[in-house]
Predicted model as a PDB file, atoms N, CA, C, CB and O in Angstrom, pLDDT in the B-factor column:
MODEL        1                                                                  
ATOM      1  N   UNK A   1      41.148  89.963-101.700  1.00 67.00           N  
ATOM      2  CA  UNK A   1      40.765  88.573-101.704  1.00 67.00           C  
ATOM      3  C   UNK A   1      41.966  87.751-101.228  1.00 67.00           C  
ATOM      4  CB  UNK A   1      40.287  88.124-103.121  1.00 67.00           C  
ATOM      5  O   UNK A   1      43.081  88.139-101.577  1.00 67.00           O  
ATOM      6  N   UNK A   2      41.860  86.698-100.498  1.00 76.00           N  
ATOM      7  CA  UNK A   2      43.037  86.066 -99.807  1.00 76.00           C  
ATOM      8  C   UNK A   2      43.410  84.872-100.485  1.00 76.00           C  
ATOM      9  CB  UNK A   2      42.774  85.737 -98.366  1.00 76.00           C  
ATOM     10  O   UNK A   2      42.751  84.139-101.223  1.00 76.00           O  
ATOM     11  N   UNK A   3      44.397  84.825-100.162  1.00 85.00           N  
ATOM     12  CA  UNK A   3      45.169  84.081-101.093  1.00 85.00           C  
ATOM     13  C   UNK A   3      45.058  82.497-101.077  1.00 85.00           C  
ATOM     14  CB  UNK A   3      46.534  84.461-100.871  1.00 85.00           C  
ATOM     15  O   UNK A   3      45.279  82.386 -99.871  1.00 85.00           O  
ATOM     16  N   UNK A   4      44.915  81.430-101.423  1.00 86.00           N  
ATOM     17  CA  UNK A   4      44.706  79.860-101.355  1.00 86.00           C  
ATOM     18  C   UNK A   4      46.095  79.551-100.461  1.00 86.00           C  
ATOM     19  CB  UNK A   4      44.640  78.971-103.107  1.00 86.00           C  
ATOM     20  O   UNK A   4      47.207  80.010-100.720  1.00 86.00           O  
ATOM     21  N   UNK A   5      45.770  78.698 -99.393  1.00 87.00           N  
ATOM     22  CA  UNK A   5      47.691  78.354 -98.937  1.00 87.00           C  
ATOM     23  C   UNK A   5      47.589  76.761 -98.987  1.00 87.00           C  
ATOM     24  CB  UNK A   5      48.404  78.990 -96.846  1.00 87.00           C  
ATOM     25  O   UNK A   5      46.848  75.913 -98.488  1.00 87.00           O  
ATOM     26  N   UNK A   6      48.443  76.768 -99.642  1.00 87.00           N  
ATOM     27  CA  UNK A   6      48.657  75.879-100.383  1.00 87.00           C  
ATOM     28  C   UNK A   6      50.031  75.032 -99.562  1.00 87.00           C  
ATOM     29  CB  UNK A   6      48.826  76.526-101.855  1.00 87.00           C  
ATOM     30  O   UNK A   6      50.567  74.163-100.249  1.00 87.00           O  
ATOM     31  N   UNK A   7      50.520  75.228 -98.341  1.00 89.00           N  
ATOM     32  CA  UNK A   7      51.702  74.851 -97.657  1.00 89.00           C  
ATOM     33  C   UNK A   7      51.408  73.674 -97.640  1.00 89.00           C  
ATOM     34  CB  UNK A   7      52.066  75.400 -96.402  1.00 89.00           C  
ATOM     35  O   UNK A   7      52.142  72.825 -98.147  1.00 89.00           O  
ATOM     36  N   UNK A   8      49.959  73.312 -96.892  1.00 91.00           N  
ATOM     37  CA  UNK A   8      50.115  71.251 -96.538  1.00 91.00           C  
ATOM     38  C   UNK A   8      49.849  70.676 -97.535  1.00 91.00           C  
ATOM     39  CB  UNK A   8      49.032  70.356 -95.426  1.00 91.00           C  
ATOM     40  O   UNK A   8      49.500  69.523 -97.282  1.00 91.00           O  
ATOM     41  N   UNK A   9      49.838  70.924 -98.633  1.00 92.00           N  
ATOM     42  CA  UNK A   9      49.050  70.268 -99.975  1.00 92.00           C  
ATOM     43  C   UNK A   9      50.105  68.989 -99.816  1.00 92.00           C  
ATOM     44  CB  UNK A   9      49.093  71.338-101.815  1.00 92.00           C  
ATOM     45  O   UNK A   9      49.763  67.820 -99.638  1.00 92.00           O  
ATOM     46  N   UNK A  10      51.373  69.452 -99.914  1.00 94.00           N  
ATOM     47  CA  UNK A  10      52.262  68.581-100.218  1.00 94.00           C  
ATOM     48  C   UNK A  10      52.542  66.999 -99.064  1.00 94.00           C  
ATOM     49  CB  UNK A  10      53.482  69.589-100.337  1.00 94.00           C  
ATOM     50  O   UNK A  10      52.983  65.864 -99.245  1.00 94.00           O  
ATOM     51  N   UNK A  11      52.046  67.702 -98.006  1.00 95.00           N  
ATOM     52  CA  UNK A  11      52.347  66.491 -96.646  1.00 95.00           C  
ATOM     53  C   UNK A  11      51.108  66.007 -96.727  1.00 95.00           C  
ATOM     54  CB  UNK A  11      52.746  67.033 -94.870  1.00 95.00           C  
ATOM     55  O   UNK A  11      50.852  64.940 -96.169  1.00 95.00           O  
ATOM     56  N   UNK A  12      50.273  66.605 -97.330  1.00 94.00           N  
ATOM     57  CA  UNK A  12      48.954  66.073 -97.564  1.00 94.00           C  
ATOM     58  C   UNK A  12      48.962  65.154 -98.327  1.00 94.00           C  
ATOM     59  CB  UNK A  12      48.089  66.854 -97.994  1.00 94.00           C  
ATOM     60  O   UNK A  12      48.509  64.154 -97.769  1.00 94.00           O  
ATOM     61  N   UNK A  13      49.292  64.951 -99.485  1.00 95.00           N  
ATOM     62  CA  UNK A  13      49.278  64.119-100.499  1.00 95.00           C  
ATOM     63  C   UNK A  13      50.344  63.224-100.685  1.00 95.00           C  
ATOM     64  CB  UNK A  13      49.131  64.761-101.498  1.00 95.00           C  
ATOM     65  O   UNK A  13      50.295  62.164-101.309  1.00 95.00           O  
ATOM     66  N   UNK A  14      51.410  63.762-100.047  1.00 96.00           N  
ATOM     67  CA  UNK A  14      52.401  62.500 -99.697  1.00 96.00           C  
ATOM     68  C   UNK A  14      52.538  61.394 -98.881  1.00 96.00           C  
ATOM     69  CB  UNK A  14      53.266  62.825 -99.400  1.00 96.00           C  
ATOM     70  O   UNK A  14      53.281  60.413 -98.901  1.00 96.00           O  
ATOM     71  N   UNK A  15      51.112  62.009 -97.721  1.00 96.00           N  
ATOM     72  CA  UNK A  15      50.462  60.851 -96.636  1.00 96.00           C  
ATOM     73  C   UNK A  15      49.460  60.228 -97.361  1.00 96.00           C  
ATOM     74  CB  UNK A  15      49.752  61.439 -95.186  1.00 96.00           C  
ATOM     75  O   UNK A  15      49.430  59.037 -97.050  1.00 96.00           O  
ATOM     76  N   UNK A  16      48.605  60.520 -98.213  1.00 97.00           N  
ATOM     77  CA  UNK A  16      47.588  60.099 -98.675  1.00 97.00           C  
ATOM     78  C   UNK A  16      48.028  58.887 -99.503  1.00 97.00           C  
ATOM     79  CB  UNK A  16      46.897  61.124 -99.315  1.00 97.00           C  
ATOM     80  O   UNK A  16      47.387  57.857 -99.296  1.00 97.00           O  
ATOM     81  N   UNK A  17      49.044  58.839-100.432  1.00 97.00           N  
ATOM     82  CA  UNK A  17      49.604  58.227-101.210  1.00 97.00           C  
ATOM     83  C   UNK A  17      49.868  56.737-100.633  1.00 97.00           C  
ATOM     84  CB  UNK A  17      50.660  58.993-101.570  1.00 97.00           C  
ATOM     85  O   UNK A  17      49.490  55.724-101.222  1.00 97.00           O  
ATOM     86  N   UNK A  18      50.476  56.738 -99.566  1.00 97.00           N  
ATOM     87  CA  UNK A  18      50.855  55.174 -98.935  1.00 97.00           C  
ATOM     88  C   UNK A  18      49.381  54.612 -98.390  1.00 97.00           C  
ATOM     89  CB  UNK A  18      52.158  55.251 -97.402  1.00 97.00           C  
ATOM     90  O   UNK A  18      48.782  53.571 -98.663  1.00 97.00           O  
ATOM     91  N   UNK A  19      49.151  55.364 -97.793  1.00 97.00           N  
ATOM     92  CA  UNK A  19      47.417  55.130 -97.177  1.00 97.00           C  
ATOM     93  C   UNK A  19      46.507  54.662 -98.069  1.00 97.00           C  
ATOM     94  CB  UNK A  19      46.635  56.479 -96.693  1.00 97.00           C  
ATOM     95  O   UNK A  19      45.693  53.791 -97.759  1.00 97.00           O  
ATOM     96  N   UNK A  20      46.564  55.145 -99.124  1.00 97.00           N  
ATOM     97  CA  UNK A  20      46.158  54.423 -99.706  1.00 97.00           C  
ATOM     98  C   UNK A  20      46.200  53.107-100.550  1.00 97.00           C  
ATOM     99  CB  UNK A  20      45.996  54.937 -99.908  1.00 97.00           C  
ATOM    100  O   UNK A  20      45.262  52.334-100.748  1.00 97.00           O  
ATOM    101  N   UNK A  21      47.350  53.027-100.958  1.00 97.00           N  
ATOM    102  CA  UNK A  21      48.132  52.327-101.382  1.00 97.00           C  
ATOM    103  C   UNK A  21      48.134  50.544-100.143  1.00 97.00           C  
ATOM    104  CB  UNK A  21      49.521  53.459-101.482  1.00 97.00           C  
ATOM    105  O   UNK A  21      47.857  49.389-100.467  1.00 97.00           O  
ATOM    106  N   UNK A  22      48.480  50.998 -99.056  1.00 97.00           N  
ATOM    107  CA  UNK A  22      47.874  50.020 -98.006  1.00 97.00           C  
ATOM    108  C   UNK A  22      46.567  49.719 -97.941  1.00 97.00           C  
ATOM    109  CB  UNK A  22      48.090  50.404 -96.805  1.00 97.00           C  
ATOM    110  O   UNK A  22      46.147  48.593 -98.211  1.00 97.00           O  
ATOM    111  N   UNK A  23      45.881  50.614 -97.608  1.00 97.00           N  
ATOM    112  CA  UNK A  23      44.526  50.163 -97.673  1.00 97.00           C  
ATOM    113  C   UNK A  23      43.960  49.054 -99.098  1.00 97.00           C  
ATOM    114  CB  UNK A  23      43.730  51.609 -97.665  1.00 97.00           C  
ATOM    115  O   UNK A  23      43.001  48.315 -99.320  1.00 97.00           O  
ATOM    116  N   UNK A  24      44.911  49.392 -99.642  1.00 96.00           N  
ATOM    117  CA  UNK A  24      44.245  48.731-101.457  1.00 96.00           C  
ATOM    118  C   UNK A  24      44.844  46.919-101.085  1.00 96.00           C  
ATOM    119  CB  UNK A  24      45.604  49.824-103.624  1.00 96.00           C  
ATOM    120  O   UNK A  24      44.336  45.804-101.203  1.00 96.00           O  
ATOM    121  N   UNK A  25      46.208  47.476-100.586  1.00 95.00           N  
ATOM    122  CA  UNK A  25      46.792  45.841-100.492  1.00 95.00           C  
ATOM    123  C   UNK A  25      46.323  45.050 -99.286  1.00 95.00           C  
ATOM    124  CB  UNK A  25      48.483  45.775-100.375  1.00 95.00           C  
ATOM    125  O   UNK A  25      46.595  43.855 -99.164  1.00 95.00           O  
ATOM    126  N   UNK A  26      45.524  45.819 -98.282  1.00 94.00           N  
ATOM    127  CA  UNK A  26      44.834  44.996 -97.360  1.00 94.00           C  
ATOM    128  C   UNK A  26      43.329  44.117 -97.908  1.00 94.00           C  
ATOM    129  CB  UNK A  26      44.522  46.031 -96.173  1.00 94.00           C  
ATOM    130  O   UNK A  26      42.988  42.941 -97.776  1.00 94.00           O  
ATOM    131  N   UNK A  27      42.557  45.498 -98.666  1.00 93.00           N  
ATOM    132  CA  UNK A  27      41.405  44.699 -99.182  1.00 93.00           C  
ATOM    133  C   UNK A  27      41.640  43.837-100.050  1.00 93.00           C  
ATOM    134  CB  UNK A  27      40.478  45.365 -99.694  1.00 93.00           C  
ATOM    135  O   UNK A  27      40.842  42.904 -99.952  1.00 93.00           O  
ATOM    136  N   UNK A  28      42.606  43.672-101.123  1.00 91.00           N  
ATOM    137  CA  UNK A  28      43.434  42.453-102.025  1.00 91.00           C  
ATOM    138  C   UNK A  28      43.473  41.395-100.965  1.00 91.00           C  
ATOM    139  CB  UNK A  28      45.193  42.865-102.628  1.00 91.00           C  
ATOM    140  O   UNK A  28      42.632  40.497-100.908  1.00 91.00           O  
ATOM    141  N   UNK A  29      44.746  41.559 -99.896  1.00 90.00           N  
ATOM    142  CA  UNK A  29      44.994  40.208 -99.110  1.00 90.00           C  
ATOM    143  C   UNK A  29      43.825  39.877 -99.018  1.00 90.00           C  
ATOM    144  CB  UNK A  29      45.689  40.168 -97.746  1.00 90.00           C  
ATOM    145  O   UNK A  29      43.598  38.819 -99.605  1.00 90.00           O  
ATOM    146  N   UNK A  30      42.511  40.570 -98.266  1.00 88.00           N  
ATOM    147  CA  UNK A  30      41.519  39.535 -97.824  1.00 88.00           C  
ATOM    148  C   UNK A  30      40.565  39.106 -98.985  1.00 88.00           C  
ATOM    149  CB  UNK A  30      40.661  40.095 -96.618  1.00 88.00           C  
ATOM    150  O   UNK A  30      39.387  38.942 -98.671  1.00 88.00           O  
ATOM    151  N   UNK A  31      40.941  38.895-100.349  1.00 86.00           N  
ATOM    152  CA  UNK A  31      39.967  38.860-101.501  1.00 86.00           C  
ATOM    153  C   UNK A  31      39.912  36.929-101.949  1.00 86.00           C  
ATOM    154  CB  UNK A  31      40.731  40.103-103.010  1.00 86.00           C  
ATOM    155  O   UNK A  31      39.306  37.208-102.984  1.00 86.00           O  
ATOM    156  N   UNK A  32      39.992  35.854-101.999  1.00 81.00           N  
ATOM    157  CA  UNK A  32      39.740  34.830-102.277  1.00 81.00           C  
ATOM    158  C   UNK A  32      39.691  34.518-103.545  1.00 81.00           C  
ATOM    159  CB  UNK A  32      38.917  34.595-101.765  1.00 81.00           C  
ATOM    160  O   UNK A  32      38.596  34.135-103.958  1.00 81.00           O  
ATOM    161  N   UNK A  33      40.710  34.581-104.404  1.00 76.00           N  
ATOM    162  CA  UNK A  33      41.155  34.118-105.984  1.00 76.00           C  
ATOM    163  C   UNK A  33      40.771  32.381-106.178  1.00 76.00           C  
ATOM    164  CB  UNK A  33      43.161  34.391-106.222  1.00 76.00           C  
ATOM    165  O   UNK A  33      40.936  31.459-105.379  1.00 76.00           O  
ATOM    166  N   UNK A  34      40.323  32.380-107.274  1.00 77.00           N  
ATOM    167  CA  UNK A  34      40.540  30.971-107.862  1.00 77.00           C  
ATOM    168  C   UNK A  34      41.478  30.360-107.970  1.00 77.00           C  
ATOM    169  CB  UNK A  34      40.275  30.809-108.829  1.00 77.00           C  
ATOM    170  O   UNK A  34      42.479  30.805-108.531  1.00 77.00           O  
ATOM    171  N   UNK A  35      41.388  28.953-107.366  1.00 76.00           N  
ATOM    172  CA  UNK A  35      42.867  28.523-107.462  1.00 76.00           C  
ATOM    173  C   UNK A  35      42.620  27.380-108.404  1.00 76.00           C  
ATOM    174  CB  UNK A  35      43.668  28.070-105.960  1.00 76.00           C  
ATOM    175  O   UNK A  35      41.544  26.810-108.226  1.00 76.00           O  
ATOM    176  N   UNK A  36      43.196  27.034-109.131  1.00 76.00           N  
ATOM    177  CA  UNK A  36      43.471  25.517-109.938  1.00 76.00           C  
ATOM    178  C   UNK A  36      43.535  24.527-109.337  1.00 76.00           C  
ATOM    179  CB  UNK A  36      44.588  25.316-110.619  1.00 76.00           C  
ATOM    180  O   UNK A  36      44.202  24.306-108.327  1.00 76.00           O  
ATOM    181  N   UNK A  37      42.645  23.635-110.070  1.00 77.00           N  
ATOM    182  CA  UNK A  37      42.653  22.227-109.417  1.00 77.00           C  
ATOM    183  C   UNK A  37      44.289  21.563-109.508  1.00 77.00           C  
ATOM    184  CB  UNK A  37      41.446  21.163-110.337  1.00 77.00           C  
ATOM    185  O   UNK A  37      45.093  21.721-110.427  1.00 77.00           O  
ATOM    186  N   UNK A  38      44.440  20.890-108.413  1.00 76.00           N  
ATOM    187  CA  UNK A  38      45.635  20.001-108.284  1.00 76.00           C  
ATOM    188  C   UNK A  38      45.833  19.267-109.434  1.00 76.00           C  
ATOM    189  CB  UNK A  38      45.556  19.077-107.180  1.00 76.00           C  
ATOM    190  O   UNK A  38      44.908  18.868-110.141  1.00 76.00           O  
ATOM    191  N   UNK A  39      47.250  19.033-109.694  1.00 72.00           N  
ATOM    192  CA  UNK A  39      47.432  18.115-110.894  1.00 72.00           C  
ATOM    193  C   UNK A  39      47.588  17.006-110.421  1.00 72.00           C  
ATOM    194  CB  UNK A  39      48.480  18.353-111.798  1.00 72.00           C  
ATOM    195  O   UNK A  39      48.280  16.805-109.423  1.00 72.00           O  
ATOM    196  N   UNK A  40      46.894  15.999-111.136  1.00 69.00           N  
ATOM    197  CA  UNK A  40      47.622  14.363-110.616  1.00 69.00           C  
ATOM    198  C   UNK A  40      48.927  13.733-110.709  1.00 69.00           C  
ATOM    199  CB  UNK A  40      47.050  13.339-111.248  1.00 69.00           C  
ATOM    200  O   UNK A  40      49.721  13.713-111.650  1.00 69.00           O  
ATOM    201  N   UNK A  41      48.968  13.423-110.003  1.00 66.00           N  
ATOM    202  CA  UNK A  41      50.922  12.727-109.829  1.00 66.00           C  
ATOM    203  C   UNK A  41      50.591  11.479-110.960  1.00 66.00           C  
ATOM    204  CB  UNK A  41      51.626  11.752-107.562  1.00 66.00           C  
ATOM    205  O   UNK A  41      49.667  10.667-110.912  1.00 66.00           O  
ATOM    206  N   UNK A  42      51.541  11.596-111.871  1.00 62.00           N  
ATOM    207  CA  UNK A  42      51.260  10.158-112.526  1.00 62.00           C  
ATOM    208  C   UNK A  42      52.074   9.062-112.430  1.00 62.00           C  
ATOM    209  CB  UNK A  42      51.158  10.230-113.812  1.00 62.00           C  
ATOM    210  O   UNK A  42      52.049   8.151-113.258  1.00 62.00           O  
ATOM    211  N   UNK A  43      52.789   9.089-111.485  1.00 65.00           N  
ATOM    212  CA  UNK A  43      53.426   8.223-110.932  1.00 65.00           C  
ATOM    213  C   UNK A  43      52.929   7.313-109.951  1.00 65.00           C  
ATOM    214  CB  UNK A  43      54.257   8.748-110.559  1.00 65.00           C  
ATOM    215  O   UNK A  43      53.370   6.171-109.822  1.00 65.00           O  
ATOM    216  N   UNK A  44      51.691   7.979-109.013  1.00 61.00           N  
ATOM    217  CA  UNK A  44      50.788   7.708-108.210  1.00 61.00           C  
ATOM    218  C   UNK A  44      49.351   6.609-109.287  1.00 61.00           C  
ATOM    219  CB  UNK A  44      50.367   9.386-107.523  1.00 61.00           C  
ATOM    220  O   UNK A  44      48.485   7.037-110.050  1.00 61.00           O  
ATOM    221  N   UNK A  45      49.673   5.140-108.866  1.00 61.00           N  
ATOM    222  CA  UNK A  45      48.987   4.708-109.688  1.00 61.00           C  
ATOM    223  C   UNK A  45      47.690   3.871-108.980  1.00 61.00           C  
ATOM    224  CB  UNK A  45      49.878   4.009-110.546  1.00 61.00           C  
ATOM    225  O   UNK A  45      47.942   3.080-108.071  1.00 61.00           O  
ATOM    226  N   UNK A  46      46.439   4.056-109.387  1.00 59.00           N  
ATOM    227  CA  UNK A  46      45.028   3.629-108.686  1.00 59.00           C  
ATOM    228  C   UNK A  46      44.904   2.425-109.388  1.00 59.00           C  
ATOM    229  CB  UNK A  46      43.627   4.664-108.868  1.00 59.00           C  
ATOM    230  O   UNK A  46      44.761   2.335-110.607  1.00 59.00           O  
ATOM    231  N   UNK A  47      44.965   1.457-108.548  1.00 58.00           N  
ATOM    232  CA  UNK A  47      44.432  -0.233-108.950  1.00 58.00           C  
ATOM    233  C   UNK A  47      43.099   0.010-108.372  1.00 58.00           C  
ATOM    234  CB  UNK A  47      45.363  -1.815-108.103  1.00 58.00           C  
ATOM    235  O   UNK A  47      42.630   0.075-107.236  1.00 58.00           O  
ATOM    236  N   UNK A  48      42.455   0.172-110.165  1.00 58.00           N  
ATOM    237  CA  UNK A  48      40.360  -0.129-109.893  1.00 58.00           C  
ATOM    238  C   UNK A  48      40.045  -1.294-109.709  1.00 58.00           C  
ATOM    239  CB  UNK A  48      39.187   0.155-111.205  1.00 58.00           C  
ATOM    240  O   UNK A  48      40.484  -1.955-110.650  1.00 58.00           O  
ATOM    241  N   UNK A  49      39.349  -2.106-108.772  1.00 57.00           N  
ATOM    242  CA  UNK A  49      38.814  -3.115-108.836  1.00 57.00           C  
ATOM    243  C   UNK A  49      37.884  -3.179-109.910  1.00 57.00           C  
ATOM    244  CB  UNK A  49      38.383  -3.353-107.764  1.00 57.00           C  
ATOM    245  O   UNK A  49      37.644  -2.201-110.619  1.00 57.00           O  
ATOM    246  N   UNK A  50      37.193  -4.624-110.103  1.00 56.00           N  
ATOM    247  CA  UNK A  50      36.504  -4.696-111.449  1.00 56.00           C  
ATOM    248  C   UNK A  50      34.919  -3.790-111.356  1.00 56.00           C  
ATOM    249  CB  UNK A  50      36.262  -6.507-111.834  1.00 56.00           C  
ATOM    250  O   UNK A  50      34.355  -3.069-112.180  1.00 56.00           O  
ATOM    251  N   UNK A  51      34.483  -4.295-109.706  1.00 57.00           N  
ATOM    252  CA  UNK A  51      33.204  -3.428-109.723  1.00 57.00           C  
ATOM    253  C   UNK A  51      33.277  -1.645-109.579  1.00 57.00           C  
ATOM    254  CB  UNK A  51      32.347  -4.006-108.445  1.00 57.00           C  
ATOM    255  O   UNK A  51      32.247  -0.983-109.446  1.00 57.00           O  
ATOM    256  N   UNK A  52      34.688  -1.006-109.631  1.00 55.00           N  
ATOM    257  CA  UNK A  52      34.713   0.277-109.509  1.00 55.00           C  
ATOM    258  C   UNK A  52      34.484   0.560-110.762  1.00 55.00           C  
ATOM    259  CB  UNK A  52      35.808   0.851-108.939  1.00 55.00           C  
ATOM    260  O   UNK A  52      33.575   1.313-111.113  1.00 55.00           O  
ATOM    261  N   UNK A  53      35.510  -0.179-111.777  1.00 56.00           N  
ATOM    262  CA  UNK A  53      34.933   0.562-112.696  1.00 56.00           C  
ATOM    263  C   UNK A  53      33.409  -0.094-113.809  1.00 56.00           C  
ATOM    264  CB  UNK A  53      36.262   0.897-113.495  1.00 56.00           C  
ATOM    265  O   UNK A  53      32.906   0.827-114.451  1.00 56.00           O  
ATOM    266  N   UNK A  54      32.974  -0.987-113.956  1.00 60.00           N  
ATOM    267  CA  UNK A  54      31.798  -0.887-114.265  1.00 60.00           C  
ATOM    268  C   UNK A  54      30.443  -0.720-113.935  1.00 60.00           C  
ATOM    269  CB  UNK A  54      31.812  -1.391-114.585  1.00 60.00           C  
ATOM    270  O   UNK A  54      29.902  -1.321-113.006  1.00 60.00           O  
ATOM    271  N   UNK A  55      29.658   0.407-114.974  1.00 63.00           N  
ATOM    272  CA  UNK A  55      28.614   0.975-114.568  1.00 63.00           C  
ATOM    273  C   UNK A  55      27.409   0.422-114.994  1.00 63.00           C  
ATOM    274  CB  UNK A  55      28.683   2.140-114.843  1.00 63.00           C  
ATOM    275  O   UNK A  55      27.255   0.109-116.174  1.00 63.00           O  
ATOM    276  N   UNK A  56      26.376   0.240-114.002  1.00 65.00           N  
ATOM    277  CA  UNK A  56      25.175  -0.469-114.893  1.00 65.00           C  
ATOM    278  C   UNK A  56      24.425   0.068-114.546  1.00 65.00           C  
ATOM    279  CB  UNK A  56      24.763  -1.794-114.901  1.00 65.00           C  
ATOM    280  O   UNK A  56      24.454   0.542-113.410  1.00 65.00           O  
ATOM    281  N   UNK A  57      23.213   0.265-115.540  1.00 67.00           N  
ATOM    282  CA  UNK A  57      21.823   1.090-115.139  1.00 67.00           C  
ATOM    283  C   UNK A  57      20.788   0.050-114.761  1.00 67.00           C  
ATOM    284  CB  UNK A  57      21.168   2.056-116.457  1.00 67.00           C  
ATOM    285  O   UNK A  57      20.641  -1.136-115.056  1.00 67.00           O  
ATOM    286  N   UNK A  58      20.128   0.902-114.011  1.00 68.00           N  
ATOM    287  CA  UNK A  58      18.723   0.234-113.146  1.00 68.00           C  
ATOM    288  C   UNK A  58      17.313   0.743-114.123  1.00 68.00           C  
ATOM    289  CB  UNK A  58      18.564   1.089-111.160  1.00 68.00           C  
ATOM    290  O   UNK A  58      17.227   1.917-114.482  1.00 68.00           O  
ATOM    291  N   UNK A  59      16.722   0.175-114.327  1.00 66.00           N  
ATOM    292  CA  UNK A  59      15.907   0.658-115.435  1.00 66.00           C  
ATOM    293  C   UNK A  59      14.518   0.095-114.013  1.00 66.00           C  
ATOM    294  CB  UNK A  59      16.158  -0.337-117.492  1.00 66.00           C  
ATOM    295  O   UNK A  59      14.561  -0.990-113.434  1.00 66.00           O  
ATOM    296  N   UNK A  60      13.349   1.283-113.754  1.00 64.00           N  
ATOM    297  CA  UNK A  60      12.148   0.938-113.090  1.00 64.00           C  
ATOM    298  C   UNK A  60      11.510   0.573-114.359  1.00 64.00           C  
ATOM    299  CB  UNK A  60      11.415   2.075-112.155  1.00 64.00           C  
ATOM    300  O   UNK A  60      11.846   0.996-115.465  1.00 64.00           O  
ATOM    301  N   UNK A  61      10.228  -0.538-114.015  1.00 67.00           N  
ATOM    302  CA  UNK A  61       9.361  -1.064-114.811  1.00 67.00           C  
ATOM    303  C   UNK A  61       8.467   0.449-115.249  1.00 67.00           C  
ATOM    304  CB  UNK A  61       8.516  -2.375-113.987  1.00 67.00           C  
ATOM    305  O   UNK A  61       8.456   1.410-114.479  1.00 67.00           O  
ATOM    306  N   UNK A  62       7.787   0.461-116.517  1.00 66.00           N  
ATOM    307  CA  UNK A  62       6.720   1.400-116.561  1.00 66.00           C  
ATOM    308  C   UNK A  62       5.629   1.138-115.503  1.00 66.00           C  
ATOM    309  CB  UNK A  62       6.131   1.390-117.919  1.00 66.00           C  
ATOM    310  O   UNK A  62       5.305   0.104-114.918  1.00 66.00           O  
ATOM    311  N   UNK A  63       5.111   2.556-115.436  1.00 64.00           N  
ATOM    312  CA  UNK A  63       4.121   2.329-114.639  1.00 64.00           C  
ATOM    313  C   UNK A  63       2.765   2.072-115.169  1.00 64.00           C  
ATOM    314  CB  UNK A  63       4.102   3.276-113.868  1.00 64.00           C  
ATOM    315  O   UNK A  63       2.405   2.658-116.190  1.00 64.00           O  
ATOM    316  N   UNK A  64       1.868   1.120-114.468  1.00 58.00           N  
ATOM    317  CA  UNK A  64       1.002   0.926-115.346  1.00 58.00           C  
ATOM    318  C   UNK A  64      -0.149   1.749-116.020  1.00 58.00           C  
ATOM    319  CB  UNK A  64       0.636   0.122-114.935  1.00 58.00           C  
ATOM    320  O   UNK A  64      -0.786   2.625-115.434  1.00 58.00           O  
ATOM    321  N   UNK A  65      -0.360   1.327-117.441  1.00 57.00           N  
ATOM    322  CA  UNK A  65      -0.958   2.911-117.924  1.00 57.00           C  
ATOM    323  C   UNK A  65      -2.610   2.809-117.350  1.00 57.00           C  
ATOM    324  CB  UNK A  65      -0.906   3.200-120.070  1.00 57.00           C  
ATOM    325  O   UNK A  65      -3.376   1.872-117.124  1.00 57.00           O  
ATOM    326  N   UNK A  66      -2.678   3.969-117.273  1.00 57.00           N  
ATOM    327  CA  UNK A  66      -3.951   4.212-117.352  1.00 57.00           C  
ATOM    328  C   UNK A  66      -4.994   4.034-117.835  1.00 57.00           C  
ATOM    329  CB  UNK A  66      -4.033   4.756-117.415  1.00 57.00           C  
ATOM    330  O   UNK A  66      -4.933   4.713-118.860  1.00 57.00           O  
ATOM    331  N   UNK A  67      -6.480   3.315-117.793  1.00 58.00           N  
ATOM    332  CA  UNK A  67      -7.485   3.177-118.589  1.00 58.00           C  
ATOM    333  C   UNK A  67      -8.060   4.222-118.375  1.00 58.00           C  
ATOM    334  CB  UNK A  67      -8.213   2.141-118.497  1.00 58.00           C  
ATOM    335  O   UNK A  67      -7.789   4.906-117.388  1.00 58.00           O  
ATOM    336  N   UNK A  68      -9.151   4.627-119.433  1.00 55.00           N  
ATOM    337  CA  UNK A  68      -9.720   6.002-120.090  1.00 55.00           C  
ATOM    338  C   UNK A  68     -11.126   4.903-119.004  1.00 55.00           C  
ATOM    339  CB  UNK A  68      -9.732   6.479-122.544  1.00 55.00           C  
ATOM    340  O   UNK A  68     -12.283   5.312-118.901  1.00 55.00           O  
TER     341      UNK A  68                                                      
ENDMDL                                                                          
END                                                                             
């Protein structure tokens, strides 16, 4: 019975190792993480005019009901 040869195992698996290893950090680079919203500068200061900031609701009339 013949024997297993086992010579390239080693160049085998010592190529495999980076190859893969690249391949992993290429599909990472192209992956799209969550990023955090920007923080506000608070030094950066917004003068609201009066109609920015108040809110008023529009209320529609009911509609008229229905007779049976």
């Amino acid at each position: 019975m013949p024997q297993l040869d086992t010579s390239t195992w080693f160049i085998t698996i010592t190529t495999m190792l980076p190859t893969l290893y690249l391949i992993m950090q290429l599909k990472l680079l192209n992956m799209n993480y969550y990023r955090p919203p920007l923080t506000k500068n608070p030094n950066l200061q917004i003068h609201n005019n009066y109609q920015q900031s108040k809110w008023t609701k529009i209320y529609l009339p009911y509609s008229q009901l229905q007779q049976c």
